[in-house]
C-alpha positions as CSV (number, residue, x, y, z in Angstrom):
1,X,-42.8,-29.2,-18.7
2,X,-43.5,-27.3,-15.6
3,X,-41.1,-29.4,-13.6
4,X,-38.2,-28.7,-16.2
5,X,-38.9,-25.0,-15.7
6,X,-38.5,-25.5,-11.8
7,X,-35.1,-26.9,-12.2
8,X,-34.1,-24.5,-14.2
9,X,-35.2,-21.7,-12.3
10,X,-33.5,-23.8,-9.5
11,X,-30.3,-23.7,-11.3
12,X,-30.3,-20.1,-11.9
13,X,-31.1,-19.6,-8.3
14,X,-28.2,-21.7,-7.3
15,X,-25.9,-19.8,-9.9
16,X,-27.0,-16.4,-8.0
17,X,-26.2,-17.7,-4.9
18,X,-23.2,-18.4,-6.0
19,X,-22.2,-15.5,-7.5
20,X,-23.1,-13.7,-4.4
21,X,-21.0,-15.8,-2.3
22,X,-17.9,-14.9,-4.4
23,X,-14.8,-15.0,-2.5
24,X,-11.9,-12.8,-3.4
25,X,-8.6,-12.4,-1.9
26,X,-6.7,-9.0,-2.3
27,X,-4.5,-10.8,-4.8
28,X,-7.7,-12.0,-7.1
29,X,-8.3,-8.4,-7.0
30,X,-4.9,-7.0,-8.2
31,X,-4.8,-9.3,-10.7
32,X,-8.2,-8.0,-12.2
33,X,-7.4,-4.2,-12.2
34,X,-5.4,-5.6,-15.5
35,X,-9.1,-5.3,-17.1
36,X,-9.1,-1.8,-15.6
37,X,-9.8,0.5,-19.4
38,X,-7.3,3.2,-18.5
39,X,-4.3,0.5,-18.0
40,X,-5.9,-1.4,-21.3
41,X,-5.8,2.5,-23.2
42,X,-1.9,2.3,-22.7
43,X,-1.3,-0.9,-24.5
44,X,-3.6,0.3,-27.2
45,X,-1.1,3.6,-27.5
46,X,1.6,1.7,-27.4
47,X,0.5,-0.7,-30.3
48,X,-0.5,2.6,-32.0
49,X,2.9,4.1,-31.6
50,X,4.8,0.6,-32.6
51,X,2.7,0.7,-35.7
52,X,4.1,4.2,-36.4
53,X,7.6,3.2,-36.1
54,X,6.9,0.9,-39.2
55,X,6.9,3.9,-41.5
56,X,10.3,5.3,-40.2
57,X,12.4,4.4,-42.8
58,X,9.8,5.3,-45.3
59,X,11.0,7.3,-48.4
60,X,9.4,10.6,-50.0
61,X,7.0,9.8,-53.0
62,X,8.9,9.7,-56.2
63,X,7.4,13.2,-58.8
64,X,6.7,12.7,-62.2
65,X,6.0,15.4,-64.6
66,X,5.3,15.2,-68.2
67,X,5.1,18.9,-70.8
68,X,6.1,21.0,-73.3
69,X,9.9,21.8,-73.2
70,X,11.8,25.2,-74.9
71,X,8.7,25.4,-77.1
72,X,8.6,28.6,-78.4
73,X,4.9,30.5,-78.3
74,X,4.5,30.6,-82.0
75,X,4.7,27.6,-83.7
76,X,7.6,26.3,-85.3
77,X,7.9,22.7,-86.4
78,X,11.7,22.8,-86.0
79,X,11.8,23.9,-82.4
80,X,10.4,22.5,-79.4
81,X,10.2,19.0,-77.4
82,X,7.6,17.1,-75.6
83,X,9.8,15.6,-72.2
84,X,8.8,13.6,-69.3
85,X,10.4,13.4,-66.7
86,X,10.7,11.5,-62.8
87,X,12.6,12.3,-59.8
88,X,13.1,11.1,-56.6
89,X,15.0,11.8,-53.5
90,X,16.8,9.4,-51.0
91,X,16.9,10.4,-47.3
92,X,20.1,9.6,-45.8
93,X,20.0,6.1,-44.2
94,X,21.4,7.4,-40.9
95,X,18.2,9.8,-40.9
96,X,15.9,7.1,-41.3
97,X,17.3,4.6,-38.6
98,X,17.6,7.9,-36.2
99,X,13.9,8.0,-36.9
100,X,13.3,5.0,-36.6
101,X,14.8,4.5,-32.9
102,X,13.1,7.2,-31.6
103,X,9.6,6.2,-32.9
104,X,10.7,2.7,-31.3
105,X,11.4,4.5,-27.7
106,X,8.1,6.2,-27.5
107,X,6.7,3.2,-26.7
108,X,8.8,2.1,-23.9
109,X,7.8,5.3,-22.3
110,X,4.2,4.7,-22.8
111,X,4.8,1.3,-21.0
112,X,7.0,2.7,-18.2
113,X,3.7,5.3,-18.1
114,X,1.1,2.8,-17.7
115,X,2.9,0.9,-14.9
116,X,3.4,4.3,-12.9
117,X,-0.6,3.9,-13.3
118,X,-1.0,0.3,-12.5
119,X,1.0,1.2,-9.3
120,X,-1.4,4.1,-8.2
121,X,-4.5,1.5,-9.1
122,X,-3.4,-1.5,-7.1
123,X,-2.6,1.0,-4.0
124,X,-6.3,2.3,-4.6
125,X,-7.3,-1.3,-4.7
126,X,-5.5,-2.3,-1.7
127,X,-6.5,0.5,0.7
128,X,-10.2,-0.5,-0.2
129,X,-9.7,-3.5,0.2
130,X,-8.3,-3.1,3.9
131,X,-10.9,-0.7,4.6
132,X,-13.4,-3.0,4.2
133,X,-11.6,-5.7,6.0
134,X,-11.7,-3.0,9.1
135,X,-15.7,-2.6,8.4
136,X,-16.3,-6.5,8.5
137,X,-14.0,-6.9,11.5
138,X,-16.5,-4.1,13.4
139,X,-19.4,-5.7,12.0
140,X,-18.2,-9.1,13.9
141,X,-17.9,-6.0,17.4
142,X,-20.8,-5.0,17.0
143,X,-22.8,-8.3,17.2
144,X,-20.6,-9.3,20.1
145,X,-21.5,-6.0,21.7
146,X,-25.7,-6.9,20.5
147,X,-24.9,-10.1,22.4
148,X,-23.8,-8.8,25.6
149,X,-26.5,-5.9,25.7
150,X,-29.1,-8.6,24.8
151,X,-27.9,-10.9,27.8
152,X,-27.9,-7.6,30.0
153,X,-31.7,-6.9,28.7
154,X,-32.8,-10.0,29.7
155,X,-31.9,-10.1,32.8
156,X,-32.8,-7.0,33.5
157,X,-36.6,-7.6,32.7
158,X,-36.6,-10.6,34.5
159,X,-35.6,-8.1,37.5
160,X,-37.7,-6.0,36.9
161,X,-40.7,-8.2,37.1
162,X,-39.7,-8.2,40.5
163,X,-39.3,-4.8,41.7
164,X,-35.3,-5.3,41.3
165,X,-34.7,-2.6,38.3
166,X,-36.0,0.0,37.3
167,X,-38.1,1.0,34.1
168,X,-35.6,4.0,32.9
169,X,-32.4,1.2,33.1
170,X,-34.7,-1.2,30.8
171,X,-35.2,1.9,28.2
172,X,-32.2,3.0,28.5
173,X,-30.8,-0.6,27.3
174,X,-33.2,-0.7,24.5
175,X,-31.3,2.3,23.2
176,X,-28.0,1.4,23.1
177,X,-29.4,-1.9,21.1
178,X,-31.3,0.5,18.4
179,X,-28.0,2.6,18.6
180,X,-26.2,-1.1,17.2
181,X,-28.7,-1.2,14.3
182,X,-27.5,2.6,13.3
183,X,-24.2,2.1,13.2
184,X,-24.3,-1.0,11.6
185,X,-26.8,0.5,8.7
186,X,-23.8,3.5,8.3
187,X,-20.9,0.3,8.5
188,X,-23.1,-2.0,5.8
189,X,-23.1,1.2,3.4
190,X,-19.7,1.7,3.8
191,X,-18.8,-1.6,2.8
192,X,-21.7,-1.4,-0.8
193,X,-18.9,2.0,-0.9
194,X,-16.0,-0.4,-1.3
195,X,-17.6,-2.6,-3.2
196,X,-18.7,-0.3,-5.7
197,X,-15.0,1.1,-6.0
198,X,-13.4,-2.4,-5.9
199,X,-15.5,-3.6,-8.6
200,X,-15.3,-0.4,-10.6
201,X,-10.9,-0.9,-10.4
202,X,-11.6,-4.5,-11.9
203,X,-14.0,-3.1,-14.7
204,X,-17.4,-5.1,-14.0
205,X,-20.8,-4.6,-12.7
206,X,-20.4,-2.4,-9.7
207,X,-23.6,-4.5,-8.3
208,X,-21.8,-7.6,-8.0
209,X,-21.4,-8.8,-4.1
210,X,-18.7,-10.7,-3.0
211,X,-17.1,-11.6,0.3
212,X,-13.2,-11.0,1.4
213,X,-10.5,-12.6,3.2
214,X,-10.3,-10.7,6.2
215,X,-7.1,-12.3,7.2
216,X,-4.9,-9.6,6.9
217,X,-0.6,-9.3,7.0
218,X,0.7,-6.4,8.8
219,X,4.1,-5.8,7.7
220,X,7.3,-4.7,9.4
221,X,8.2,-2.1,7.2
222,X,9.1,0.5,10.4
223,X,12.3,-2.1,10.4
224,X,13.1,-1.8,7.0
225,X,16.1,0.6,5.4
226,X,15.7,2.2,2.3
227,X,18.5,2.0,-0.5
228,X,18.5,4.1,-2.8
229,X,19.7,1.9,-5.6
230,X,16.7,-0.6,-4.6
231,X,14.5,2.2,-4.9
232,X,16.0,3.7,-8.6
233,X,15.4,0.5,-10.1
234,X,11.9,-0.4,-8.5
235,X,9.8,2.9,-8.7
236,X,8.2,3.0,-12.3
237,X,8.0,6.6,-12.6
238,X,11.5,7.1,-11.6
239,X,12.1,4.5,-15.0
240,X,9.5,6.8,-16.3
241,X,11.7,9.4,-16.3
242,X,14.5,7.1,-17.3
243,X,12.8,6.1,-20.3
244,X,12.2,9.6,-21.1
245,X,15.7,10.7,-21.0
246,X,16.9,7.6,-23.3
247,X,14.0,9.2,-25.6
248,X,15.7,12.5,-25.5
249,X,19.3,11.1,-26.4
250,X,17.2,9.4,-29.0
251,X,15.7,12.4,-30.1
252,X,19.1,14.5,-30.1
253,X,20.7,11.7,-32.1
254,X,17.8,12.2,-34.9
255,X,18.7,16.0,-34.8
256,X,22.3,15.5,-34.6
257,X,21.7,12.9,-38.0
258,X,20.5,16.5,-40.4
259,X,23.9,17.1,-40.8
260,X,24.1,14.4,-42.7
261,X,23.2,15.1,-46.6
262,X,20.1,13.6,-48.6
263,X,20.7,12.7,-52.1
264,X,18.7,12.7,-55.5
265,X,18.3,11.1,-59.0
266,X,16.3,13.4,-61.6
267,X,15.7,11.5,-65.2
268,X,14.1,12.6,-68.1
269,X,13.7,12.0,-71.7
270,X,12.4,15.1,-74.8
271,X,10.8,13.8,-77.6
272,X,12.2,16.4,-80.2
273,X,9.8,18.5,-82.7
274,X,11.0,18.5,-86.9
275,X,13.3,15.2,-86.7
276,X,15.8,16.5,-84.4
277,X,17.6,14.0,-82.1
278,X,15.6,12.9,-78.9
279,X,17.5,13.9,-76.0
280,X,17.6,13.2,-72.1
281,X,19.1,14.9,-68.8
282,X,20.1,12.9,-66.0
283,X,21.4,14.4,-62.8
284,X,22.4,13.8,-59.7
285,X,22.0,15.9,-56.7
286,X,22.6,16.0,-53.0
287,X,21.8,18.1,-50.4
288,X,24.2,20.9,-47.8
289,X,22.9,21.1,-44.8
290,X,26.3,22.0,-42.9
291,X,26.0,25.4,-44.3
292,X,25.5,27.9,-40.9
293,X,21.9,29.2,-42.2
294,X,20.6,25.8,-42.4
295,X,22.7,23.8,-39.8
296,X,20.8,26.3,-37.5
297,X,18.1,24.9,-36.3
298,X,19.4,21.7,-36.0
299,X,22.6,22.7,-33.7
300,X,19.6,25.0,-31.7
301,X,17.7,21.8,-30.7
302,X,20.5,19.8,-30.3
303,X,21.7,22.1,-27.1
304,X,17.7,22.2,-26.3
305,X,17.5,19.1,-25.9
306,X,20.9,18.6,-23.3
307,X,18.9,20.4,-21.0
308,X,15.2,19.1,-21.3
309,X,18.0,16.2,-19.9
310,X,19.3,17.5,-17.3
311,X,15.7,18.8,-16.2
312,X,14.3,15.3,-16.4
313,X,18.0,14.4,-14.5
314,X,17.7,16.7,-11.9
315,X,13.8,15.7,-11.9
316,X,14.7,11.8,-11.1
317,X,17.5,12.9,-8.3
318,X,14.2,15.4,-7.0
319,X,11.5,12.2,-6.5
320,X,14.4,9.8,-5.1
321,X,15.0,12.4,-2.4
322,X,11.1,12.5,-2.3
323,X,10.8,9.4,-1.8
324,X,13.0,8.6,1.0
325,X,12.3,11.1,3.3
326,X,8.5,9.7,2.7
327,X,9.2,6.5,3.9
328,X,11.2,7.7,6.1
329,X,8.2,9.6,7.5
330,X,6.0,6.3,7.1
331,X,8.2,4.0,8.8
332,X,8.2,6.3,11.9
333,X,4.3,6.3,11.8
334,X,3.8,3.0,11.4
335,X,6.2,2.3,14.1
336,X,3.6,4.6,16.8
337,X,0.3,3.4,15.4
338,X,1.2,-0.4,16.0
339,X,2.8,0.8,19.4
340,X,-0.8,2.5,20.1
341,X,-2.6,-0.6,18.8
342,X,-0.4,-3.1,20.7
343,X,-0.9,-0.9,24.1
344,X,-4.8,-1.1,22.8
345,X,-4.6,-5.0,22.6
346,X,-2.6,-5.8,25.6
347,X,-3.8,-3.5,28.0
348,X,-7.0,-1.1,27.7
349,X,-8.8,-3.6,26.5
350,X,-8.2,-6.4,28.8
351,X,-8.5,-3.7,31.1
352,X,-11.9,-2.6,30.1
353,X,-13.3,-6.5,29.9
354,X,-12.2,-6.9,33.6
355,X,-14.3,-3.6,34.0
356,X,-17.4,-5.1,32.2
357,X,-17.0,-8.7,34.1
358,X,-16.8,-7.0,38.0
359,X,-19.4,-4.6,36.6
360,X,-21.7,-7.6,35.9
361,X,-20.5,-9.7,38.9
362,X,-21.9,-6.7,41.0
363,X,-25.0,-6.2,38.9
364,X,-25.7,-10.1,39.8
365,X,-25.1,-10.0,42.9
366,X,-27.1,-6.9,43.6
367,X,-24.5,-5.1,44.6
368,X,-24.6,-2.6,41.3
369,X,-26.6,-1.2,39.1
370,X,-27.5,-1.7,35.3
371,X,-25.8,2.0,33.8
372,X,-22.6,0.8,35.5
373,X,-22.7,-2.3,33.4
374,X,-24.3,-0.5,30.1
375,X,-21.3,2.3,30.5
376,X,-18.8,-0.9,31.0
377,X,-20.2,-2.7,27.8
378,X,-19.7,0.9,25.8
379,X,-16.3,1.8,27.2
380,X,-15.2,-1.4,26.0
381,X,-16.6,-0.9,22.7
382,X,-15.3,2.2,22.1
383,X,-11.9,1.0,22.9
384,X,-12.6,-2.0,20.6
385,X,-13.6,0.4,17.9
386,X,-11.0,3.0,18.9
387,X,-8.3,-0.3,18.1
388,X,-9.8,-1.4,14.4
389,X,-9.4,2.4,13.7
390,X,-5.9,1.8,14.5
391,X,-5.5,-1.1,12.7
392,X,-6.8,0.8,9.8
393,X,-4.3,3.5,10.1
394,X,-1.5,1.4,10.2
395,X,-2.9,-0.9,7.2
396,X,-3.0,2.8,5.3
397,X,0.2,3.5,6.2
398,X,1.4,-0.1,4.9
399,X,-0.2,0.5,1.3
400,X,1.2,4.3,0.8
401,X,5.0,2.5,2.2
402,X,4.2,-0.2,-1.0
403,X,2.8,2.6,-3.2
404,X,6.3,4.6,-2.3
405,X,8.1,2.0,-2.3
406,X,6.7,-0.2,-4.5
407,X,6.6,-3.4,-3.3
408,X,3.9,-6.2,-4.5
């Protein structure tokens, strides 16, 4: 018995481990933020609001009444009928399917809505993402740079043992290494940060570890040019705005459908006092809602609504010009971060490493000291640092171009 419970304590071990070492590509990410409750609270509105549309072309409740008719108040036998009677009034169909479209159309805005939100949640998701790509690419610098002051240190003690270095050099070596553990305490809770942010866009346990692709695409989008008709038909809360104007036409439609007249059919049947004949009415009746004091209102929303058009017109034209002169602006940043970043890779930090390698070359053959060699090892870290902050720029500049632009 107690061996079964080892193995399955041995399972659930391995299970842990596993979940632990859960790999996720930015992709598996996007494609979890569907989960994300705010995105899920749009298709629940939108069911809602389909369900509505159902009753469109519903009709008012029929009336039934039922009394005493031309009875006079003392009684008479001879005089008097007890009548029932029903009516019921029929919209006008054109009312009901004017209704109904609109009630339809709300919908498709609350979908055009909930992907303008599904593009501001994957461009959260991605610029996480590449942030802690940039934190895992310093962790890996700052175990190289561990690696180099540890090789320094050692060498350095060994001198020291004979009379070849001195004591201050050896302290001041130690802390640069306790400096590493520092920075890489602040760099490890930066990256439990993303985590908890990443895992909070994909709606689970923010606790959960996982690991991430650090391979990372950096886009040409400084070459790209921007048309506008691309743009119009990409950008969800320019169809946002789309949708809302197609409601609006919708909406004057249903106004512009009261002039139309509504019609009625009123029975009823009077069961006669003192043997007289039974008798019935039945009549007809339609509405007049061309007359000026009731055509009113109608003609008054009706011009209302031409320009709540026009405002969401001149609102789409507004966010296109927005939007171009942003990437615009991005394009040109991009374009000097990676310029920065390439002058980083090609030439101050080769630059610096030759530093660090004569630097050492001197300190071994005894023709330099140990600061010069602990100043070359932190120059070149800096610089190394000073290039993954680059690198991060530019990847932020890359998901705000998509986020404009909205490219997946």
């Amino acid at each position: 018995m107690m061996k079964k419970y080892q193995i399955i304590l041995a399972a659930l071990l391995c299970l842990a481990n596993f979940a632990r070492a859960q790999r996720l590509s930015l992709d598996s990410v996007i494609a979890r933020i569907a989960n994300n409750p705010a995105l899920q609270a749009f298709d629940a509105k939108a069911k809602a609001q389909d369900a509505y549309s159902t009753g469109a072309k519903s009709l008012d409740a029929p009336r039934i009444a039922a009394g005493q008719y031309m009875t006079p108040y003392r009684p008479d036998p001879n005089m008097g009928s007890f009548m029932i009677q029903a009516e019921q009034m029929f919209t006008n169909p054109a009312k009901l399917r004017a209704k109904e479209a609109y009630m339809k159309g709300l919908s498709k805005v609350t979908a055009a809505d909930k992907n303008y939100l599904k593009n501001q949640l994957f461009a959260q998701a991605r610029q996480y993402y590449y942030e802690r790509v940039v934190l895992e690419k310093k962790l890996t610098l700052l175990q190289h740079t561990q690696d180099l002051l540890e090789y320094v240190l050692k060498d350095a003690n060994i001198r020291l043992t004979y009379n070849k270095e001195r004591l201050p050099n050896i302290y001041k070596a130690r802390a640069a290494l306790f400096e590493l553990d520092n920075t890489r305490e602040q760099l490890n809770n930066e990256i439990s940060q993303k985590n908890i942010l990443l895992n909070t866009l994909m709606d689970r346990d923010q606790q959960i570890a996982f690991t991430i692709d650090t391979n990372i695409d950096l886009k040409d989008y400084e070459l790209k040019v921007t048309d506008t008709a691309d743009l119009a038909s990409a950008r969800s809360d320019i169809k946002a705005i789309s949708r809302n104007i197609d409601l609006q036409q919708l909406n004057a439609q249903m106004e512009y459908s009261k002039r139309k007249p509504d019609f009625g059919l009123q029975a009823g049947h009077m069961f006669t006092y003192g043997g007289n004949s039974n008798q019935y009415i039945l009549m007809a009746s339609v509405t007049i809602p061309i007359v000026p004091w009731a055509s009113k209102e109608y003609k008054a929303n009706i011009k209302g609504i031409r320009y709540e058009v026009e405002e969401l017109q001149q609102q789409k034209r507004d966010i296109l010009n927005q939007a171009q002169g942003q990437l615009a602006s991005l394009r040109t940043a991009m374009g000097s971060k990676k310029r920065q970043l390439n002058n980083y890779d090609q030439h101050i930090i080769p630059a610096l490493q030759n530093s660090y390698k004569t630097a050492l070359l001197a300190y071994d053959q005894n023709t330099g000291d140990l600061p010069s060699v602990l100043n070359s090892i932190n120059d070149l870290q800096a610089a190394r640092m000073t290039a993954l902050d680059l690198l991060q720029e530019v990847l932020i500049l890359q998901v705000a171009y998509e986020k404009e632009n909205e490219s997946n």
